[in-house]
C-alpha positions as CSV (number, residue, x, y, z in Angstrom):
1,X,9.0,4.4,20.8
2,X,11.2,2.5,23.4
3,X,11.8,-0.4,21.0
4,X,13.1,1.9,18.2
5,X,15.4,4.2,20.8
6,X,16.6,0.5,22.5
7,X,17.5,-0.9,18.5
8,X,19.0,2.0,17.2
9,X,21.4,2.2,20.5
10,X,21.9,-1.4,20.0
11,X,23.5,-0.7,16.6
12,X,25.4,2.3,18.2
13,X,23.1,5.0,17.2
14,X,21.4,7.8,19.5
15,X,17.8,8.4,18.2
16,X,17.1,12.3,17.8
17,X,14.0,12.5,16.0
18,X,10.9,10.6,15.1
19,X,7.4,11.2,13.0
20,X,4.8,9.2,12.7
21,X,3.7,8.6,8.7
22,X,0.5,8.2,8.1
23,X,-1.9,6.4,5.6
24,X,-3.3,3.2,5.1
25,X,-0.6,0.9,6.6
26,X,-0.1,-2.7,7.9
27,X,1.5,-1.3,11.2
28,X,3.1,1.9,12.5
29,X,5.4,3.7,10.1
30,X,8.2,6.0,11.9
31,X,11.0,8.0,9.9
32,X,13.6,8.3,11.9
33,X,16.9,10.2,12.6
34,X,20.1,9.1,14.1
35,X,23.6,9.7,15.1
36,X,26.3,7.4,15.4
37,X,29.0,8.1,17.9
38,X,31.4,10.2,15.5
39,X,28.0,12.5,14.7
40,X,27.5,10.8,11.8
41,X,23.5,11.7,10.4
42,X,21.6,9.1,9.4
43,X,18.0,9.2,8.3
44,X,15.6,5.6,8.5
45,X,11.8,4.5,8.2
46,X,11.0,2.5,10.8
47,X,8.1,0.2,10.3
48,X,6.1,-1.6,12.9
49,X,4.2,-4.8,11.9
50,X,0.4,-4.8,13.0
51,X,-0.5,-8.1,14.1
52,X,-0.9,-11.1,11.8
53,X,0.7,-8.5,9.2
54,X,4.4,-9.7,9.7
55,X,4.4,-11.7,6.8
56,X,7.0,-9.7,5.5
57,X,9.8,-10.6,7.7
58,X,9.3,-14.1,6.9
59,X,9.5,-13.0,3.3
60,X,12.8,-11.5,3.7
61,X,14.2,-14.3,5.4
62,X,13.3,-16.6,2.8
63,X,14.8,-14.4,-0.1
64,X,16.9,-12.1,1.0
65,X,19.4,-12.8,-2.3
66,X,16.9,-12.1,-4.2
67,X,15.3,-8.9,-2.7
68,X,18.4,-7.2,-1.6
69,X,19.4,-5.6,-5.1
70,X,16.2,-3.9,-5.0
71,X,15.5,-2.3,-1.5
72,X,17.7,-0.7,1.1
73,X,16.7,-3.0,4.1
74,X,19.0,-2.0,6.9
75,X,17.7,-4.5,9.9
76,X,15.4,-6.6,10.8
77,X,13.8,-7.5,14.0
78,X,12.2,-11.1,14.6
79,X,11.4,-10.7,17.8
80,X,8.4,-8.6,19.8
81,X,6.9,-5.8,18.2
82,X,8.4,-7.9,14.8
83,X,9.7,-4.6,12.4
84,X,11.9,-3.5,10.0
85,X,14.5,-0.5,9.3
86,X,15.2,0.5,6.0
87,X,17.0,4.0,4.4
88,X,14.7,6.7,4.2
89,X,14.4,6.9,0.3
90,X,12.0,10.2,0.4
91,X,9.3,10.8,-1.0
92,X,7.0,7.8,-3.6
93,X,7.0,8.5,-7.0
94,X,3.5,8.6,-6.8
95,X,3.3,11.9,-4.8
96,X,4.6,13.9,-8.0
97,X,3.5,11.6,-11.3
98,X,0.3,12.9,-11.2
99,X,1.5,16.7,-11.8
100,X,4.4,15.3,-14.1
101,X,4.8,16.6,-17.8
102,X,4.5,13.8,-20.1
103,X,7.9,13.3,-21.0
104,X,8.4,12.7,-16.9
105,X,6.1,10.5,-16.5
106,X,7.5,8.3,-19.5
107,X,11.0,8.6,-18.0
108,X,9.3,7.7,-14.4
109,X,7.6,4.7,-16.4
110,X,10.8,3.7,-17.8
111,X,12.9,3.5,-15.3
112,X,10.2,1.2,-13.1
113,X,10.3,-1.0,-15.7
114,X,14.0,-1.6,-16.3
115,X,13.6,-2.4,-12.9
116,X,10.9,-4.9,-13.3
117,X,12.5,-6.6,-15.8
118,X,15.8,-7.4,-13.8
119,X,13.7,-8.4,-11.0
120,X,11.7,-11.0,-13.7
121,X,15.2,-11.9,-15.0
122,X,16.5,-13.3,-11.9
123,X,17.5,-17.1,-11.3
124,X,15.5,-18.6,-9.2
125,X,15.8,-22.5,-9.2
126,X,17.4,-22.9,-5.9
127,X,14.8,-20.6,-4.1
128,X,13.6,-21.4,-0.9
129,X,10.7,-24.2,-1.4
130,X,8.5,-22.5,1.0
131,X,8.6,-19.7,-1.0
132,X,4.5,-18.8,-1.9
133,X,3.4,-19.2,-5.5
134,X,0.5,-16.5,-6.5
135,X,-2.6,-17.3,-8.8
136,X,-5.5,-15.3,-9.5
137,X,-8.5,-16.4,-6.9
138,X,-12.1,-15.4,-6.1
139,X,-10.7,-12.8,-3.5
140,X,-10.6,-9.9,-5.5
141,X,-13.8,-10.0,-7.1
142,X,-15.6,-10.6,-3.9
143,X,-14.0,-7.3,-2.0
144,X,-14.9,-5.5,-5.3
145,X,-18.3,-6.9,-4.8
146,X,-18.8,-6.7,-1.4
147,X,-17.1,-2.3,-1.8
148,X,-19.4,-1.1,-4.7
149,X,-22.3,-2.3,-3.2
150,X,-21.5,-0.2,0.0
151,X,-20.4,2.5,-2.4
152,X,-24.1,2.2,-3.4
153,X,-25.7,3.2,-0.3
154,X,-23.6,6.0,0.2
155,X,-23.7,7.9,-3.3
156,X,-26.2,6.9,-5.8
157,X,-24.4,7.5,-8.9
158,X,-22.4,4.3,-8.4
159,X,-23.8,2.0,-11.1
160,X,-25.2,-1.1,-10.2
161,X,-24.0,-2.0,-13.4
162,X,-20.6,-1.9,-12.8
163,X,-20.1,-5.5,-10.8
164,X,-23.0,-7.4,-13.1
165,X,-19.6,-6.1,-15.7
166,X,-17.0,-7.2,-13.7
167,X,-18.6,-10.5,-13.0
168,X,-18.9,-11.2,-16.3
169,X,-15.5,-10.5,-17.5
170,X,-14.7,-13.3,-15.0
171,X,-16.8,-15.5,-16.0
172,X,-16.2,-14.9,-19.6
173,X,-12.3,-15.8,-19.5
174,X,-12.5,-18.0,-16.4
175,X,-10.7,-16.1,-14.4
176,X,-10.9,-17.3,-10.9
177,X,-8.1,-20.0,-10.8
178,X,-6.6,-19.2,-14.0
179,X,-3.5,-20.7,-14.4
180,X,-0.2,-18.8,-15.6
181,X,0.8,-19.0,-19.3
182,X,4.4,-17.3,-18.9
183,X,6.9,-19.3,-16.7
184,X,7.2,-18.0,-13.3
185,X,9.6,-15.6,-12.1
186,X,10.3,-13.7,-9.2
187,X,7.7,-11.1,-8.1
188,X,7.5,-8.2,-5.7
189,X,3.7,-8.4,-5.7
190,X,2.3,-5.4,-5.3
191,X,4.1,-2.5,-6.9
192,X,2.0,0.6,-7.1
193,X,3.8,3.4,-7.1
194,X,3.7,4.4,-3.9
195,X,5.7,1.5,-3.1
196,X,8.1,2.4,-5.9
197,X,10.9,5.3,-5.0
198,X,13.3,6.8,-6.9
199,X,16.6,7.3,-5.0
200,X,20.3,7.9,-5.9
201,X,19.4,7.6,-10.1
202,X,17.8,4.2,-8.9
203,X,14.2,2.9,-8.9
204,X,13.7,1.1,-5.4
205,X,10.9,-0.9,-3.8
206,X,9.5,-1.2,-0.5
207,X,6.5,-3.8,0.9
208,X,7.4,-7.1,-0.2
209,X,4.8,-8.8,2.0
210,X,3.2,-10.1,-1.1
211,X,6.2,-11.5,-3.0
212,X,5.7,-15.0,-4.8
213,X,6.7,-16.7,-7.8
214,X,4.4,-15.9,-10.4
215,X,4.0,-14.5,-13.8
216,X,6.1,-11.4,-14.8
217,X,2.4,-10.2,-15.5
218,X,1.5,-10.0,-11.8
219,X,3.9,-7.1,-11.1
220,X,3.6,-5.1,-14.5
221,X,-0.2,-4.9,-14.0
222,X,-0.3,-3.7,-10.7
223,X,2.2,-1.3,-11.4
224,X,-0.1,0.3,-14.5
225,X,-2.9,1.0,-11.8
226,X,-1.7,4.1,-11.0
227,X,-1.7,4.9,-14.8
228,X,-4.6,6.8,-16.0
229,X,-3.8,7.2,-19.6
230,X,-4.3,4.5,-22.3
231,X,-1.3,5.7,-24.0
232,X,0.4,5.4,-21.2
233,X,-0.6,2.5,-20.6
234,X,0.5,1.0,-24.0
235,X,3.9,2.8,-24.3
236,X,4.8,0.7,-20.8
237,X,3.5,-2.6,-22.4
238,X,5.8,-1.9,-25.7
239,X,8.5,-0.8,-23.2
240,X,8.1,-3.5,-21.1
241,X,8.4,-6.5,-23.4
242,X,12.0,-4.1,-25.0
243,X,13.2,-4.9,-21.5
244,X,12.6,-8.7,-20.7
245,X,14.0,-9.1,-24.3
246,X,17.3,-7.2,-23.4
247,X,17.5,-9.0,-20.0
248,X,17.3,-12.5,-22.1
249,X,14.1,-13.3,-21.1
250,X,11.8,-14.2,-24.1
251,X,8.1,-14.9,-23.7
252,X,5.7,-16.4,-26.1
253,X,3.8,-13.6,-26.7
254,X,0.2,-16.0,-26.8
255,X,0.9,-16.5,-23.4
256,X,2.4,-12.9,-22.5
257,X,-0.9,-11.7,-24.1
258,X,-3.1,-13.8,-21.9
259,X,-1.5,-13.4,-19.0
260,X,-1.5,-9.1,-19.3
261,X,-4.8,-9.5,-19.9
262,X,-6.3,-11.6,-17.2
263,X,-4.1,-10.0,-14.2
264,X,-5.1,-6.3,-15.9
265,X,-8.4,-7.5,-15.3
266,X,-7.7,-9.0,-11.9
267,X,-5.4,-6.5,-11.0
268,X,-7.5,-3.3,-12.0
269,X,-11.0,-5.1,-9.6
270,X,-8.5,-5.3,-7.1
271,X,-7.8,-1.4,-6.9
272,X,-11.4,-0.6,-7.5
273,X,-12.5,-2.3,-4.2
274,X,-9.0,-0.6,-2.5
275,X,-10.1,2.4,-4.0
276,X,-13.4,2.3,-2.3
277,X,-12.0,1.6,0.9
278,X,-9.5,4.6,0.6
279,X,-12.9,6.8,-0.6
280,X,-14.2,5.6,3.2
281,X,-11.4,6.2,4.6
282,X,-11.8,9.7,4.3
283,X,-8.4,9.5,1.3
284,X,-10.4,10.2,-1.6
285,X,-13.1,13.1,-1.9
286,X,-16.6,11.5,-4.2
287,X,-15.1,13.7,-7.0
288,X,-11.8,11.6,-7.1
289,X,-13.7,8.4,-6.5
290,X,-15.5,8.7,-8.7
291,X,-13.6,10.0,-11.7
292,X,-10.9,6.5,-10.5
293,X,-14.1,4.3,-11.1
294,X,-15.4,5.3,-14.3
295,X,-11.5,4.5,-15.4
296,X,-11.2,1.9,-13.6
297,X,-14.2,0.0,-15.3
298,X,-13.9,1.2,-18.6
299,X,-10.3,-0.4,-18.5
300,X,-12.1,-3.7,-17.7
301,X,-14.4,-3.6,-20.8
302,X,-11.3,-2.6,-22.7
303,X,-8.9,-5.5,-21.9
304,X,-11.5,-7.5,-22.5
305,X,-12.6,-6.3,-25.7
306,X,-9.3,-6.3,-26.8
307,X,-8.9,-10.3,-25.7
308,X,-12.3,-11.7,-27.2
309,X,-10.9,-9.4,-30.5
310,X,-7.2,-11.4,-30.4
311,X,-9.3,-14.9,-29.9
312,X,-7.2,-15.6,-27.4
């Protein structure tokens, strides 16, 4: 920890205390406490890149305007080990929606995506031209692929089934390339919810390593992964178009439709296969694995159900 203690004393802080969180990061992940000389307290997460993860920082250069409303970056370092400071926002929301009553968890849901929406609603034309632009590829499907049929050697209940499914869905609507109907906007990329905290009456986001310009449908289906409930599901989708309308951001709602429909789809392989992973990573026990991936494909049957049913 010599970087962190030579950083913070660099910015006239004396480190007092670290620990080590732990998960499934890209990188070392530290919160931090500090004092300034007048014995001011300050609490931090310190974040160390893993290699060839840094991706980030060069995200933050490029759109720092854009990204600063919405996280409490504090510093960041460039140089070797690349990392990043930000405030110490607690605890995700995703630690306590589970356990939430129902009227939480659609206040929770709310609140995210008032936040969305702003993010969507921002002006981008004089963004940095190096700035990536996201479309749905083969990559998904092939992890997904490549995790259930691991799954399958480990626990025989996972269906064989289940990919010869998912395949088809993408076949069906042509997925793999599919080009955005919306206009593109502003995206954080990969807003789960615990990526998502709620801090000082505000919804904030960390892990921008995967922002792009890209549908406003990218963002709002990852962030209904973590959403096991049909109805809540839908009471996001009716609050989330309220909210693009209020922040003057109109969308044909064709091209809304296909887009929710073909990054749900997308979007909800995606977290399968990371599912999997977090199964063999000793995060989830076969009882919650299991229980994820019957949702998980049903919800792909449904959205595409529901798109052959709008002949879209």
């Amino acid at each position: 920890m010599k970087h962190v203690y030579q950083r913070l004393h660099n910015k006239g802080l004396v480190l007092k205390n670290t620990k080590m969180i732990k998960g499934a990061h890209a990188g070392y992940i530290y919160r931090v406490t500090a004092e300034s000389e007048y014995g001011r307290q300050y609490s931090f997460v310190y974040k160390e890149f893993a290699k060839g993860r840094e991706n980030e920082i060069e995200i933050m250069e490029m759109a720092s305007h854009y990204i600063s409303p919405f996280s409490k970056m504090n510093e960041i370092w460039n140089d070797s080990p690349p990392a990043i400071l930000m405030e110490d926002l607690g605890r995700p929301v995703k630690t306590t929606f589970s356990n939430a009553t129902l009227p939480e968890k659609e206040l929770t849901i709310k609140r995210i995506v008032e936040r969305l929406a702003e993010l969507h609603s921002l002006e981008t034309s004089h963004i940095d031209k190096r700035f990536p632009i996201h479309r749905i590829t083969a990559e998904s499907l092939e992890w997904c692929s490549d995790q259930l049929s691991k799954l399958h050697f480990h626990v025989k209940w996972a269906d064989t089934k289940w990919i010869k499914d998912i395949k088809y869905a993408y076949e069906r609507l042509g997925l793999i390339d599919y080009i955005a109907q919306c206009p593109l906007v502003f995206t954080h990329g990969d807003p789960h919810l615990e990526n998502i905290f709620y801090h000082d009456k505000q919804m904030w986001f960390i892990d921008w390593e995967w922002a792009a310009m890209s549908s406003p449908l990218r963002d709002f289906t990852i962030m209904l992964q973590d959403l096991y409930d049909p109805y809540l599901i839908d009471y996001a989708d009716t609050y989330y178009t309220e909210q693009l309308r209020k922040n003057n951001l109109t969308l044909d709602m064709e091209s809304y439709q296909q887009d929710f429909y073909h990054f749900y789809i997308d979007h909800t392989t995606m977290m399968i296969a990371w599912e999997v992973e977090k199964y063999f990573q000793g995060l989830h026990s076969e009882e919650e694995i299991k229980k994820i991936l019957l949702f998980k494909v049903s919800e792909i049957s449904r959205a595409l159900n529901n798109l052959m049913k709008r002949n879209l």
